[in-house]
PAMIPA-337505 format. One line per 4 residues: number of its first residue (from 0); for each residue x, y, z of N, C-alpha, C. Coordinates in steps of 0.2 Angstrom, whole numbers, plus 2048, in hexadecimal, padded with zeros to 3 digits. Atoms other than C-alpha are relative to their C-alpha. Layout:
<fidos>
NUM> X,Y,Z,X,Y,Z,X,Y,Z ~ ...
</fidos>
This chain:
<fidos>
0> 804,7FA,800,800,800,800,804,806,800 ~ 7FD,7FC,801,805,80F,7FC,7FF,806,804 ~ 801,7FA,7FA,807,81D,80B,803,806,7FE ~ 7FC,7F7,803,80E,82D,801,800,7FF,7F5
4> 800,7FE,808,80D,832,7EF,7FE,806,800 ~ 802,7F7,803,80C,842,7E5,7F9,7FC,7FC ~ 806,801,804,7F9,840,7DE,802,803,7F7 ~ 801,7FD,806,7F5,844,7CB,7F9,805,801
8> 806,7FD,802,7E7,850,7C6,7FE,7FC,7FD ~ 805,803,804,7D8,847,7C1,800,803,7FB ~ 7FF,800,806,7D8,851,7B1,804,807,803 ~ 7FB,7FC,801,7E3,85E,7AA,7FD,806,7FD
12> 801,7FB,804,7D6,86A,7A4,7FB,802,807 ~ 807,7FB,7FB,7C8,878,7AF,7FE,803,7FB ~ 803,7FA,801,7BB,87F,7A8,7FE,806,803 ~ 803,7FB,7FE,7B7,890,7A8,7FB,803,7FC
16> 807,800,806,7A6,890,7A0,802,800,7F8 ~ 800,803,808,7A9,88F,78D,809,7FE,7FF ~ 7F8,7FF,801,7BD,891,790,802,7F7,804 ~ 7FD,806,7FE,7C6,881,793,809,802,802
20> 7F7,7FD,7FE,7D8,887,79F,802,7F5,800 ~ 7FE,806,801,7E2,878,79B,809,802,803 ~ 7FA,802,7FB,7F0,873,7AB,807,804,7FA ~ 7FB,803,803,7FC,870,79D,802,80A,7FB
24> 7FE,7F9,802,7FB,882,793,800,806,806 ~ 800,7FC,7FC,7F6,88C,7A2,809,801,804 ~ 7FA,800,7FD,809,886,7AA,806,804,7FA ~ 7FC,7FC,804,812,88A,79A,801,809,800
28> 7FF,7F8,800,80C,89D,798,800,803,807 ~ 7F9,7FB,7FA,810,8A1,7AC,808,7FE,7FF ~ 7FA,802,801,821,899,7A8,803,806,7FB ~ 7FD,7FB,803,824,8A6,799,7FD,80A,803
32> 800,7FA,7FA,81C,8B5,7A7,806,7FE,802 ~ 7F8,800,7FC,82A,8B0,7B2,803,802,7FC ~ 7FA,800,802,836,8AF,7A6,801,807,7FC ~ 800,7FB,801,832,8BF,79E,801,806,806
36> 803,7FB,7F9,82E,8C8,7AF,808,801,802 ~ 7F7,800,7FB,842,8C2,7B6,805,804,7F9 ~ 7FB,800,805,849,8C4,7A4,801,80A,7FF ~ 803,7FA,800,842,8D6,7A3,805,805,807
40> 7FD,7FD,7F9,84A,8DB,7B4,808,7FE,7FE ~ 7F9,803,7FF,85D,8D2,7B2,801,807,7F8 ~ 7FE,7FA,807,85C,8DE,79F,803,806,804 ~ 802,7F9,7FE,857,8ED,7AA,809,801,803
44> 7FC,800,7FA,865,8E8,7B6,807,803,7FC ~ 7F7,801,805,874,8E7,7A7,7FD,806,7FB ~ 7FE,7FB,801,86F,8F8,7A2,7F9,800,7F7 ~ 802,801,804,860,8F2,795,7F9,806,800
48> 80A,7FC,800,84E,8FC,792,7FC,7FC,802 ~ 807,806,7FF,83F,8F5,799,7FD,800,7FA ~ 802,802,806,836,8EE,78E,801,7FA,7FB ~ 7FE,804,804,840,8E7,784,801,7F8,7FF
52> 801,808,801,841,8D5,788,7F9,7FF,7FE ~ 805,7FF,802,82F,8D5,787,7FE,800,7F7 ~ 800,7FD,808,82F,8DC,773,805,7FA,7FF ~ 7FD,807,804,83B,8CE,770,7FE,7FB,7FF
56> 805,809,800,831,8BF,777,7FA,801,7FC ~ 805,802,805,825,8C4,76B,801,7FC,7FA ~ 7FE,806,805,82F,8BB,760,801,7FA,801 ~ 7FD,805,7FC,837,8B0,769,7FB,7FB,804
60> 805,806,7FE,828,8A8,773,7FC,7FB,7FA ~ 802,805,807,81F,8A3,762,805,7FB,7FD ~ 7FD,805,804,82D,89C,759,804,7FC,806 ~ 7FF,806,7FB,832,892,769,7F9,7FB,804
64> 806,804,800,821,88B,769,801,7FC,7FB ~ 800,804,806,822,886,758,806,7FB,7FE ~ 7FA,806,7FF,833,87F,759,800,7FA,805 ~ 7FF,805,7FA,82E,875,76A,7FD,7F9,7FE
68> 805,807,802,81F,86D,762,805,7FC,7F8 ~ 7FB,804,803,82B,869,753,803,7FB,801 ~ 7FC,807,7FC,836,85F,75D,7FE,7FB,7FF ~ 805,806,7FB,82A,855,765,7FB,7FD,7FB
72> 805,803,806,81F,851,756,805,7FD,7FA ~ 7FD,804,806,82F,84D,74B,805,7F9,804 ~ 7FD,805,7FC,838,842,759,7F9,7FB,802 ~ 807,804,7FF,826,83B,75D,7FC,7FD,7FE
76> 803,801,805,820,839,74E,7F9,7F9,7FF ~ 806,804,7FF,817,829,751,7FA,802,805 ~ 806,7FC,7FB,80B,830,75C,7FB,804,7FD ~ 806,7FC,804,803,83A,74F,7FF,7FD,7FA
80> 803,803,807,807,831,73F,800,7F9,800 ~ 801,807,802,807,81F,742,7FB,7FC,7FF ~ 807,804,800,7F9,813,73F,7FC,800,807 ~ 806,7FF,7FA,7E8,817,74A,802,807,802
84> 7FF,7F9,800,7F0,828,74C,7FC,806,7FC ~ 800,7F8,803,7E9,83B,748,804,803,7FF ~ 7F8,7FB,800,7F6,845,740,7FC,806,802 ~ 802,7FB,7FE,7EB,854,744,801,801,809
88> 7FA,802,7F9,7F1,850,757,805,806,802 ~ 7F8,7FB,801,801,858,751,7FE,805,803 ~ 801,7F8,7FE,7F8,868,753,800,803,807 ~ 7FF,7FD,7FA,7F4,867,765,801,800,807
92> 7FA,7FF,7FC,800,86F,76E,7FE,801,807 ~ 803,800,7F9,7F4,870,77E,800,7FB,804 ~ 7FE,804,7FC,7F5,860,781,805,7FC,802 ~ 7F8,802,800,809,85E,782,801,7FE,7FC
96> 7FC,800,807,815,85D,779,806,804,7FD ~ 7FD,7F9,803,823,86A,779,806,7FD,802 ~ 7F8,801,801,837,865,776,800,805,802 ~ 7FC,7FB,801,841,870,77F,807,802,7FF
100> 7F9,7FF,803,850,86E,772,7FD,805,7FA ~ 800,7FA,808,846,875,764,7FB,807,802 ~ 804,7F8,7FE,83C,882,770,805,804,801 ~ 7FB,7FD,800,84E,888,773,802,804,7FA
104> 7FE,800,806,853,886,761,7FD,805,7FC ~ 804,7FB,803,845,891,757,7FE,805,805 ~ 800,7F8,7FF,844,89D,765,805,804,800 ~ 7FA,7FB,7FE,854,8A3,767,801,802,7F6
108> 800,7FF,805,851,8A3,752,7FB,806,801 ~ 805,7F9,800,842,8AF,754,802,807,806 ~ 7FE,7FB,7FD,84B,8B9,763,805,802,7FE ~ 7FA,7FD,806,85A,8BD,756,7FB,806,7FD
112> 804,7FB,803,84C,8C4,74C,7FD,808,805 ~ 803,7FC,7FD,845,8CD,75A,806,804,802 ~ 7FA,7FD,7FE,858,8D5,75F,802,801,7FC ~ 7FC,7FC,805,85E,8D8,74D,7FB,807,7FE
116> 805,7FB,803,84D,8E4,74B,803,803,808 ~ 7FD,7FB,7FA,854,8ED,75D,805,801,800 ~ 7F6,7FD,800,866,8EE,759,803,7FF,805 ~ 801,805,7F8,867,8E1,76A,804,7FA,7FD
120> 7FB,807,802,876,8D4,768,7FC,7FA,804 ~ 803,806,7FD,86D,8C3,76D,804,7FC,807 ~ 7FC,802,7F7,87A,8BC,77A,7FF,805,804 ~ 803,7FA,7FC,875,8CB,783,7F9,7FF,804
124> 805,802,800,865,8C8,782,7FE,7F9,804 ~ 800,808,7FC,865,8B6,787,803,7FE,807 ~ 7FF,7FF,7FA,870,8B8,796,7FA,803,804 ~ 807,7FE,7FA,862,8C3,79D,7FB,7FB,801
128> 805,802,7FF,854,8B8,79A,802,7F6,802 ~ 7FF,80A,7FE,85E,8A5,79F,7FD,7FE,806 ~ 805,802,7FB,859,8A3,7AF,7F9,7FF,801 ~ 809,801,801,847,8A8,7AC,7FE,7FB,7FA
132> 802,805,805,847,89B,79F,801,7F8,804 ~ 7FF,802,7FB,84D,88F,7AC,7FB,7FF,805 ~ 805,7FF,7F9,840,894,7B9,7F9,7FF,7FB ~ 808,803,806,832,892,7A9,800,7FA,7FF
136> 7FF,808,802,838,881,7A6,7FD,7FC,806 ~ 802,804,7FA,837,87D,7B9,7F7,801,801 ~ 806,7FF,801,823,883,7B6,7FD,7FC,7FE ~ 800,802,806,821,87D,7A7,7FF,7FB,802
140> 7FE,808,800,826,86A,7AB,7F8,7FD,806 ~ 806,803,7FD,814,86A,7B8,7FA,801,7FC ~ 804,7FF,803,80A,86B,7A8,800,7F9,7FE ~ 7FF,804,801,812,85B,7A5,7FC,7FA,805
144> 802,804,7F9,80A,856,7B8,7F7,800,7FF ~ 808,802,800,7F9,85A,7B3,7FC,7FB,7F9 ~ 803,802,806,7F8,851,7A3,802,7F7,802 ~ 7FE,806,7FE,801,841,7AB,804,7FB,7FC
148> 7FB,803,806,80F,83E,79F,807,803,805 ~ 7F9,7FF,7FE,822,83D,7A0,804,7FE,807 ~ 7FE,804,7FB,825,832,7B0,806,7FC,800 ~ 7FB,804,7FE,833,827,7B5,7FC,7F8,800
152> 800,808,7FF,835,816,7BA,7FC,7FE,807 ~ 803,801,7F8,829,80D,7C8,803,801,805 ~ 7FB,800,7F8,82E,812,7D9,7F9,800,804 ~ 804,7FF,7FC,826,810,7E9,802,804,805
156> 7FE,7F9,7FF,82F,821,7EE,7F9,802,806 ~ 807,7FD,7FE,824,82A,7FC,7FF,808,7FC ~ 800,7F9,805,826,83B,7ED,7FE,7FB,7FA ~ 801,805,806,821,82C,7E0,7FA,805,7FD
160> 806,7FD,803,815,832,7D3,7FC,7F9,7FD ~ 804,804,803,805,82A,7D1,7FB,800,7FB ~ 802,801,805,7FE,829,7C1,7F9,7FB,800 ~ 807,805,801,7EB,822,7BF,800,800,7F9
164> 800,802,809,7E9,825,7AC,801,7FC,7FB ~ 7FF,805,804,7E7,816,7A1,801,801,7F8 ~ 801,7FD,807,7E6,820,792,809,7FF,7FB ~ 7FD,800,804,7F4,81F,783,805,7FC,804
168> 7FC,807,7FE,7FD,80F,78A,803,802,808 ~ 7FD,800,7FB,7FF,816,79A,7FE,7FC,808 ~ 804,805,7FB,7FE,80A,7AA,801,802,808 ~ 801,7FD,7F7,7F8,811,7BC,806,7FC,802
172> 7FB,802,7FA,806,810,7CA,802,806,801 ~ 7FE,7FB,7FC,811,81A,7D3,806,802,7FC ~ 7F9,802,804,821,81F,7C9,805,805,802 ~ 7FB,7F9,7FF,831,82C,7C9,7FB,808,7FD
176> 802,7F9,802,82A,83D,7CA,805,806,7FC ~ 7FA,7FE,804,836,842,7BC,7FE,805,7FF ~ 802,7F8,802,82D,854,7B7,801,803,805 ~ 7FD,7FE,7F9,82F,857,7CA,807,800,800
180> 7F6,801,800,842,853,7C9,802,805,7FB ~ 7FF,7FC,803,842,85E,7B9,7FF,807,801 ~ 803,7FB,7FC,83A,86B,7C1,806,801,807 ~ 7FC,7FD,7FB,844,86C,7D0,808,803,7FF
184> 7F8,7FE,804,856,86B,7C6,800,808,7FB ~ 802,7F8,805,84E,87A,7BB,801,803,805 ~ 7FF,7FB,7F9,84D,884,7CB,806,801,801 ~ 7F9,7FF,800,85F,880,7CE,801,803,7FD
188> 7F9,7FE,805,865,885,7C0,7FF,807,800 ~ 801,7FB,800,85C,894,7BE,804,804,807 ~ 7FD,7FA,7F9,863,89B,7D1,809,7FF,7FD ~ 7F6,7FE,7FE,876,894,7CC,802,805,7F8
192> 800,7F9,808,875,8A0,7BA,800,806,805 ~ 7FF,7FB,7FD,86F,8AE,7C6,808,800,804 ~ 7FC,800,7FA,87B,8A9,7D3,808,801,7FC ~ 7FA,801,805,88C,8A7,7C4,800,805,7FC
196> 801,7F9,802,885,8B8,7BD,803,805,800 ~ 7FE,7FB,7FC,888,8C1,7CA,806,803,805 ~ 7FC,804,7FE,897,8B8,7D1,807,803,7F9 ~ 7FC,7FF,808,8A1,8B9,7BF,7FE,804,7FB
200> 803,7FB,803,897,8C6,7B7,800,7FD,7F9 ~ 7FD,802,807,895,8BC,7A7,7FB,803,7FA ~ 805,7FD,808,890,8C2,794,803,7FC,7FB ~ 7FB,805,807,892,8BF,784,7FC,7FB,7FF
204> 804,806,803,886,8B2,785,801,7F9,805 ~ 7FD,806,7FB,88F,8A7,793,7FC,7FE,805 ~ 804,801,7FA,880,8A9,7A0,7FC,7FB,7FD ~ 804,804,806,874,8A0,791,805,7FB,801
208> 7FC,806,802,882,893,78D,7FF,7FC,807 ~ 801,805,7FB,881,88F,7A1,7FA,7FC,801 ~ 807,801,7FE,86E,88F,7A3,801,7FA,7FB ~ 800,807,803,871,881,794,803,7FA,802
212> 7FD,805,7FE,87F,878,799,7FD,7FA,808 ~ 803,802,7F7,877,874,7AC,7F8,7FB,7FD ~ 807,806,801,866,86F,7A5,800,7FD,7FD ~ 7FC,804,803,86F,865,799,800,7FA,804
216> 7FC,805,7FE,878,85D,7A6,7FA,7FD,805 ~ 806,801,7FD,867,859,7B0,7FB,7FD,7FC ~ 806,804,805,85D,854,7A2,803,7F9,7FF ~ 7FE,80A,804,868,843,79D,7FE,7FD,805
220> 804,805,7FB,865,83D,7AD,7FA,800,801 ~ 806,7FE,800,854,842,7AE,7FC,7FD,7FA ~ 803,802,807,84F,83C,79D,803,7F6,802 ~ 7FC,806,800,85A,82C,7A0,7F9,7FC,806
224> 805,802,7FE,84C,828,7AD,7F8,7FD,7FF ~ 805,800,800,83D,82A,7A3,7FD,7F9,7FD ~ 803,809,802,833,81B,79E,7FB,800,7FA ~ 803,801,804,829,821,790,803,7FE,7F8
228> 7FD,804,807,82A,81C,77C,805,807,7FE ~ 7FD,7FB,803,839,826,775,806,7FC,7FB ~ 7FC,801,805,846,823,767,805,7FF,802 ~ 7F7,802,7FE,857,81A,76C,804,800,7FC
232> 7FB,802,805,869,81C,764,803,7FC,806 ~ 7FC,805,7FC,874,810,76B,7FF,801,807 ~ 801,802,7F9,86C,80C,779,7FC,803,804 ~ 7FF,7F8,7FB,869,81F,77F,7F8,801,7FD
236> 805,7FA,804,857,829,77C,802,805,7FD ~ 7FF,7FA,805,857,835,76E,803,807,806 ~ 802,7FA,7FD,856,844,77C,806,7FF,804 ~ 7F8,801,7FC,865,83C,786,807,803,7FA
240> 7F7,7FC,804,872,83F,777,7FE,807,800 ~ 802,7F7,801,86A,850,775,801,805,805 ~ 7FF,7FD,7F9,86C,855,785,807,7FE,7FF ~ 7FA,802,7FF,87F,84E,784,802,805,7FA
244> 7FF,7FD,805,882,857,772,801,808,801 ~ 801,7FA,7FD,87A,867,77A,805,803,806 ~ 7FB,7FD,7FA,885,868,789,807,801,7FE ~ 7FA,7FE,801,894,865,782,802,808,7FA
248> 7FF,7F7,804,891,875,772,7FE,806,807 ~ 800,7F9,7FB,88C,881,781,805,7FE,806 ~ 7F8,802,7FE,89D,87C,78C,804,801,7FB ~ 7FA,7FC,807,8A6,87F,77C,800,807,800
252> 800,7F7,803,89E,890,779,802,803,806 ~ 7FE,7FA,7FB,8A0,895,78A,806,802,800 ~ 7F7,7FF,800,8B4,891,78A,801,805,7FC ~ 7FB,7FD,804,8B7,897,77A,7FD,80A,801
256> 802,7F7,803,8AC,8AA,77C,803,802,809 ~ 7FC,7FD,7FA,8B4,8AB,790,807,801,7FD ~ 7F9,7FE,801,8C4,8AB,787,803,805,7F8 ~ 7FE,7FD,807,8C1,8B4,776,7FD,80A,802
260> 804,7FA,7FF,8B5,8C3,77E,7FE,801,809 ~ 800,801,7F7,8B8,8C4,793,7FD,806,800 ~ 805,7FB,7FC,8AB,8CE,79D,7FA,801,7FD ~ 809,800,802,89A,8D3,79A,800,805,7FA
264> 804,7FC,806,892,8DF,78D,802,807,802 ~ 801,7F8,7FE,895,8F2,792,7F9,803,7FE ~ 807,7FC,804,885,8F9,786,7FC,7F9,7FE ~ 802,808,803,878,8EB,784,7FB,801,7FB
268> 808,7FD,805,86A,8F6,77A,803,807,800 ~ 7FF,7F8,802,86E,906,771,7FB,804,801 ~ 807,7FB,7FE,865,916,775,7FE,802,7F9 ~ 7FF,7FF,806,85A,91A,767,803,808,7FD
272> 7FC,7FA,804,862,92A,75C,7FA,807,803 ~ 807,7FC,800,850,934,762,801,804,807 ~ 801,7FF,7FA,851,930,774,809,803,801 ~ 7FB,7FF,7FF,866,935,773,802,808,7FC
276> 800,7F8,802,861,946,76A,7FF,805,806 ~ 806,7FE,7FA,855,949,778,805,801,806 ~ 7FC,801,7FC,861,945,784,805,807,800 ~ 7FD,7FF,802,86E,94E,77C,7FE,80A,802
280> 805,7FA,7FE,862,95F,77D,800,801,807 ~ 803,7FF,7F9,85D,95D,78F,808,801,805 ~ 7FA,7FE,7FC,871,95C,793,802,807,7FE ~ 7FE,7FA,803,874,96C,788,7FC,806,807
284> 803,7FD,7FE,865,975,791,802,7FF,808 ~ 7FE,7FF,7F8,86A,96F,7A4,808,804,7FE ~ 7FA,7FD,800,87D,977,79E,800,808,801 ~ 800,7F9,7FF,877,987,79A,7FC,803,805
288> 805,7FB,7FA,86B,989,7A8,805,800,805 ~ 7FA,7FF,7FB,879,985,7B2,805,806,7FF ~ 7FB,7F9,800,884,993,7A9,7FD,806,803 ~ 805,7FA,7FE,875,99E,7AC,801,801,807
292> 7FE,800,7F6,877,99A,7C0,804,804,803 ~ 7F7,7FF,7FE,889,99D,7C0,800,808,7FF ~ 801,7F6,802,886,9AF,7B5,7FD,804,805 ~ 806,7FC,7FD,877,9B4,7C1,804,801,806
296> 7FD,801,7F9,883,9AE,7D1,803,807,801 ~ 7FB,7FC,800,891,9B8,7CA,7FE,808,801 ~ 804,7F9,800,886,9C8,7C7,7FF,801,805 ~ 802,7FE,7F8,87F,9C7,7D9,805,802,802
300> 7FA,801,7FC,890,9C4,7DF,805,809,800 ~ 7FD,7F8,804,897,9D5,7D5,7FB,803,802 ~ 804,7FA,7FC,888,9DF,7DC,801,800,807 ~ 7FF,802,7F7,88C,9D9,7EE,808,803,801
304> 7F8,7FD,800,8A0,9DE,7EB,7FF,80A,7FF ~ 804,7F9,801,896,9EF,7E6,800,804,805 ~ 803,7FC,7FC,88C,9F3,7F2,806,7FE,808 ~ 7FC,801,7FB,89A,9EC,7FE,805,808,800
308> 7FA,7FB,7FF,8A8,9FA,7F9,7FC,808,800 ~ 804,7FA,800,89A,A06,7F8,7FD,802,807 ~ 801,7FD,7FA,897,A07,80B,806,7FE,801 ~ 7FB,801,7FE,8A9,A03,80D,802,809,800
312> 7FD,7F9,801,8AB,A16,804,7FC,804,805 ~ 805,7FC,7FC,89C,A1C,80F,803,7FF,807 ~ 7FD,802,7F9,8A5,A16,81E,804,804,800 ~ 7F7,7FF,801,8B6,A1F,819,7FF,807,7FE
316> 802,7FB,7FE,8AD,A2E,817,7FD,805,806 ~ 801,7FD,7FA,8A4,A31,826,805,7FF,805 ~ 7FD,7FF,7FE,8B3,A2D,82E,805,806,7FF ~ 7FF,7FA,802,8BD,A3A,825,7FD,806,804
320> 802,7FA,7FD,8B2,A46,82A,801,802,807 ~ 7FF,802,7F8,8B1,A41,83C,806,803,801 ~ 7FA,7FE,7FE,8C4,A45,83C,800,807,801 ~ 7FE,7FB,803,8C3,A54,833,7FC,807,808
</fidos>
């Protein structure tokens, strides 16, 4: 008998009269809040505009939507196109389903786009928003808790996950709470980027490279756990060499940009030409009100030397006379 488990939601959707809040998307868009919310503030911090992270993710969340679900529907592909399958499935992405090699992959393609139209270098960019992508992930992966997918191997752990759902070959018991374990290591990584930030002031792209390299090094084993159907090479799940391939390009890049481009960014976003006239004006206008201050001071100050030797003369006259 089982005396401790993590329960599952009976289902993964609430009604809200005609609206249907589905666990699974509701998790993902607080995940891209946070990560906006944090990425927005570290920008502020290294000298960026508010805003701006914001107006980037508008590129950058869609096309790492669209890359996620790519992955996951071309690495999974029996699931939607094999016999007895609907490939119309494919489409929906409410029900889970999101890689995040190719959410990476096509967002930091659409936040290029979002940064060449600002005049905003991407490693720049990316440093501020690592962490918060980190702490969306560690969100994110309880979308996975309400739909009762992605588990480990049985355990009768008292943190086990119990799994009632008989649907798509899945068979009730207790298992590894592996979204939980993925979720927890995301938290880490996010605090050890903040904390290696701040510590080593990193740019250039090096605080992203870490945020990879750690949830890299966290996913293999995390993945190496799981129990459901995925695509083996030599032995390994598709997602384990990927995770190994990954880690080692973001450990390279780091080495070689701490050694080609040491320290952070000075300017991370140009002021626009408008807002640097304006500026430019407001300095000119505080300069000459200042001379004006200094002229009016001097002028009092020459009236005061005036009217000082003018009773000095009055003085040195009724004196005189007095003698006289």
């Amino acid at each position: 008998m089982d005396l401790a488990f993590i329960p599952s939601p009976s289902r993964g959707v609430v009604e809200l009269g005609p609206i249907p809040l589905r666990g699974y998307a509701f998790c993902i868009i607080i995940g891209v809040f946070v990560a906006v919310w944090l990425g927005n503030k570290r920008w502020i911090a290294r000298g960026g505009r508010p805003g701006t992270v914001a107006d980037i993710s508008v590129w950058a969340v869609p096309f790492g939507l669209v890359g996620g679900r790519l992955y996951h529907v071309i690495t999974d592909y029996q699931l939607y196109f094999s016999e007895g399958r609907d490939w119309v499935d494919a489409f929906k992405i409410w029900e889970g389903g999101l890689g995040i090699w190719g959410a990476i992959a096509f967002g930091a393609v659409g936040a290029w786009i979002g940064c060449r139209r600002r005049g905003i270098p991407l490693p720049a960019w990316a440093d501020a928003l690592a962490p918060g992508i980190a702490f969306a992930q560690a969100i994110g992966r309880w979308g996975n808790w309400f739909n009762q997918e992605l588990y480990g191997k049985a355990t009768d752990l008292p943190w086990a996950l119990k799994i009632t759902s008989a649907e798509d070959g899945r068979v009730p018991g207790t298992y590894h709470p592996t979204f939980l374990y993925e979720s927890l290591w995301c938290i880490g990584v996010g605090f050890l980027v903040i904390w290696a930030d701040r510590r080593f002031k990193l740019g250039h792209g090096r605080a992203f490279a870490l945020y990879v390299a750690s949830y890299c090094a966290g996913r293999g084993w995390i993945e190496y756990m799981r129990v459901d159907d995925a695509h083996h090479v030599l032995g390994l799940r598709l997602n384990v060499w990927t995770a190994i391939v990954v880690f080692v390009l973001a450990v390279v890049y780091f080495v070689l940009s701490a050694r080609t481009r040491p320290g952070r960014e000075e300017i991370v976003e140009p002021v626009p030409a408008g807002e640097e006239s304006a500026k430019d004006g407001d300095d000119d206008a505080a300069s000459a009100k200042s001379a004006e201050d200094t002229g009016a001071a001097g002028d009092k100050d020459d009236e005061t030397d005036k009217q000082t030797d003018k009773e000095a003369d009055k003085d040195g006259a009724a004196e005189s006379a007095k003698k006289g």
